[in-house]
Backbone bond lengths (Angstrom), bond angles and torsions (degrees), N, CA, C in turn:
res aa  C-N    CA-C-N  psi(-1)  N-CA   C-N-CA  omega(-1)  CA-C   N-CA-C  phi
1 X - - - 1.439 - - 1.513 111.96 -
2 X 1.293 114.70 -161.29 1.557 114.68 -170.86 1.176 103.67 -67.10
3 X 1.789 125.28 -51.40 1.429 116.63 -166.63 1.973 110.02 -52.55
4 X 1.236 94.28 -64.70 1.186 109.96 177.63 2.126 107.44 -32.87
5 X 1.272 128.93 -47.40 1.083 139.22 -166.91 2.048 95.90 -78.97
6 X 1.130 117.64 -37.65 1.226 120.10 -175.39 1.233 105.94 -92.85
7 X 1.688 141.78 -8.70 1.175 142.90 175.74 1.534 104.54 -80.56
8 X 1.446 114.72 -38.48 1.270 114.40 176.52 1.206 124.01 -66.05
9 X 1.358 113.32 -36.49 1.663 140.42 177.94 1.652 99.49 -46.14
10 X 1.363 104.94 -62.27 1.454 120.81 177.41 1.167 137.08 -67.05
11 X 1.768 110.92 -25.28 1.640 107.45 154.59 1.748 112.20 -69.38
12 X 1.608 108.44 -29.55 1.237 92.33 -171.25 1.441 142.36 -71.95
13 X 1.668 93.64 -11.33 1.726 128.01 -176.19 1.777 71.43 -81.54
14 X 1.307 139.15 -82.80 1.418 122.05 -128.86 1.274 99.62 -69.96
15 X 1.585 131.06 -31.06 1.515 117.51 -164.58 1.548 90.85 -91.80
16 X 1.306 158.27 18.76 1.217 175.88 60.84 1.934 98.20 19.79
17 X 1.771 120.28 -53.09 1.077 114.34 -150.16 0.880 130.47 100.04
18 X 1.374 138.76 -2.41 1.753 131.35 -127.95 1.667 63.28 -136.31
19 X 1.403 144.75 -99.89 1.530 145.38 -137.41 1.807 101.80 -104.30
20 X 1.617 87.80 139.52 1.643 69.80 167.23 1.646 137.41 -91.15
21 X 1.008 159.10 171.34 1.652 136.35 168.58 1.064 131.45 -41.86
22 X 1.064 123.51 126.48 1.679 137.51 176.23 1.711 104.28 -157.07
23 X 1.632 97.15 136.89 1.339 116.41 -173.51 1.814 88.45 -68.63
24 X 1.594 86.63 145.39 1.467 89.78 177.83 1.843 119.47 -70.20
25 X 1.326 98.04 -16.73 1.320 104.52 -175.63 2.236 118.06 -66.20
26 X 1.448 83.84 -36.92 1.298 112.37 -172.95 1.881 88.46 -76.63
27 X 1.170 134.05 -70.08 1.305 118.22 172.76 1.500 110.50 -39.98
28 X 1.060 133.42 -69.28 1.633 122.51 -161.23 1.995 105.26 -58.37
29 X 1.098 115.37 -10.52 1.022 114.81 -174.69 1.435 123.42 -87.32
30 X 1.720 111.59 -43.99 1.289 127.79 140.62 1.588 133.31 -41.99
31 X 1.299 98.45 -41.26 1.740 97.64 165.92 1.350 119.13 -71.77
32 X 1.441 108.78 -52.91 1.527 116.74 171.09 1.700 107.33 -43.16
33 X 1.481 119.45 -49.35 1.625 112.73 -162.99 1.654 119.03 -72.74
34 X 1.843 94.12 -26.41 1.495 102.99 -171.15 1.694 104.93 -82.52
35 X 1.338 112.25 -21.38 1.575 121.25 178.55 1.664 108.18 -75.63
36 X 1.333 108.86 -56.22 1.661 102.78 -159.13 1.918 85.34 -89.90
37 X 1.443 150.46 -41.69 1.065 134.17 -149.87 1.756 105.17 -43.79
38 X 1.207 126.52 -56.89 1.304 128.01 -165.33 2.091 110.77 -65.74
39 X 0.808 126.61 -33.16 1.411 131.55 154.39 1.176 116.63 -54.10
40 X 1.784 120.56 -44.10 1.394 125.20 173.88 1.458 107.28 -62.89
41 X 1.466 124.81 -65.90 1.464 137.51 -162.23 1.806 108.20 -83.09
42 X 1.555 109.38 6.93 1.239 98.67 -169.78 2.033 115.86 -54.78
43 X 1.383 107.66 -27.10 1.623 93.48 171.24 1.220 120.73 -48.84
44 X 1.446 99.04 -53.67 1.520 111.51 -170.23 1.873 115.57 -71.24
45 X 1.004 128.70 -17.24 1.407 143.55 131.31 1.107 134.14 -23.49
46 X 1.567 101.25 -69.26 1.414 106.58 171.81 1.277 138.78 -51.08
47 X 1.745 100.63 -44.49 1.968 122.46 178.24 1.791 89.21 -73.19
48 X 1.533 108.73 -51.63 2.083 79.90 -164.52 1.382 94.73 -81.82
49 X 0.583 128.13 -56.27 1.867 99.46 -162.97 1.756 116.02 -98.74
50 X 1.554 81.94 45.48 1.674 98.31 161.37 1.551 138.61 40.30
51 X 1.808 99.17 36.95 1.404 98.18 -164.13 1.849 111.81 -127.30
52 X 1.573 96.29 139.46 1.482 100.14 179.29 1.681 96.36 -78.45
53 X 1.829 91.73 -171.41 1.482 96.70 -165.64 1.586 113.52 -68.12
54 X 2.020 115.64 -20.02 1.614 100.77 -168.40 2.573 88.90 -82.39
55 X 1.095 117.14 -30.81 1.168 117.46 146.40 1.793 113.18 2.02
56 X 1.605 81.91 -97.52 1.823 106.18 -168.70 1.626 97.16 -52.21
57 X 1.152 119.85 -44.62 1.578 113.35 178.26 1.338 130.54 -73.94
58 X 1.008 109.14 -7.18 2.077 122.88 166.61 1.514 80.90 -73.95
59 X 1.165 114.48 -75.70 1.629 126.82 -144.74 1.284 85.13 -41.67
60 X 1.361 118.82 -77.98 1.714 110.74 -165.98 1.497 127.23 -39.04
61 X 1.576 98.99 -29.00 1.426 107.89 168.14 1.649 118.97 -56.27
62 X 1.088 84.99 -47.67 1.626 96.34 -173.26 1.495 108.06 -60.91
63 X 1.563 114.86 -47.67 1.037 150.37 -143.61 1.913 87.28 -87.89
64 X 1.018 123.07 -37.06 1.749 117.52 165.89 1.896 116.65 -78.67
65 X 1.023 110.09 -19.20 1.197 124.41 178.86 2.018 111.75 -84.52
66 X 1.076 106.70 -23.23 1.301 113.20 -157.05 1.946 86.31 -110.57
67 X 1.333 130.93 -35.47 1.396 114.15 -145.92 1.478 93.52 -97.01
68 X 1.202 141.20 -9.86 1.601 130.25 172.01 1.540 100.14 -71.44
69 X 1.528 132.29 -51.03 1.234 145.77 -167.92 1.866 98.11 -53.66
70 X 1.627 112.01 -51.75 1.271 125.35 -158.90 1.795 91.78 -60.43
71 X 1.538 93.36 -72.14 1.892 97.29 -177.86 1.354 125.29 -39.67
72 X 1.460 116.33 -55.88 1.298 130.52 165.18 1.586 124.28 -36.03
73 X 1.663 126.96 -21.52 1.231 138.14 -179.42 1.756 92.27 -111.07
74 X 1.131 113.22 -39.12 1.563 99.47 174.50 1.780 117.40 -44.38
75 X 0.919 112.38 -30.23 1.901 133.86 -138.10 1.564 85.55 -111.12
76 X 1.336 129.78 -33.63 1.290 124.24 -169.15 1.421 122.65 -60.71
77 X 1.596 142.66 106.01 1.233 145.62 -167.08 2.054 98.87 -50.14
């Protein structure tokens, strides 16, 4: 299945050099948490870091711009 197809993907980047190991399960889980958390927690978002709705929508802006860069250094051997 997919995991299995992306586990392979991922030994082959690390014995390659290019990513370091991570169970594929543990990646899809991290992407999933760093993507949906802010939609989930958006109340709690809003009061601490003080933002109306055009606010919450920069952030996400920002917040798509910033999270390939973030993962991509996570993954780095």
């Amino acid at each position: 299945g997919y995991l299995r197809r992306l586990g392979k993907q991922i030994d082959a980047e690390a014995a390659a050099g290019r990513l370091r190991r991570i169970a594929p399960q543990q990646l899809l889980v991290n992407l999933l948490s760093l993507s949906v958390f802010p939609f989930i927690a958006r109340p709690l978002l809003n009061v601490a870091l003080e933002m109306d709705d055009a606010k919450f929508n920069r952030f996400l802006d920002e917040r798509r711009a910033e999270l390939p860069h973030f993962i991509l250094n996570a993954l780095r051997p």
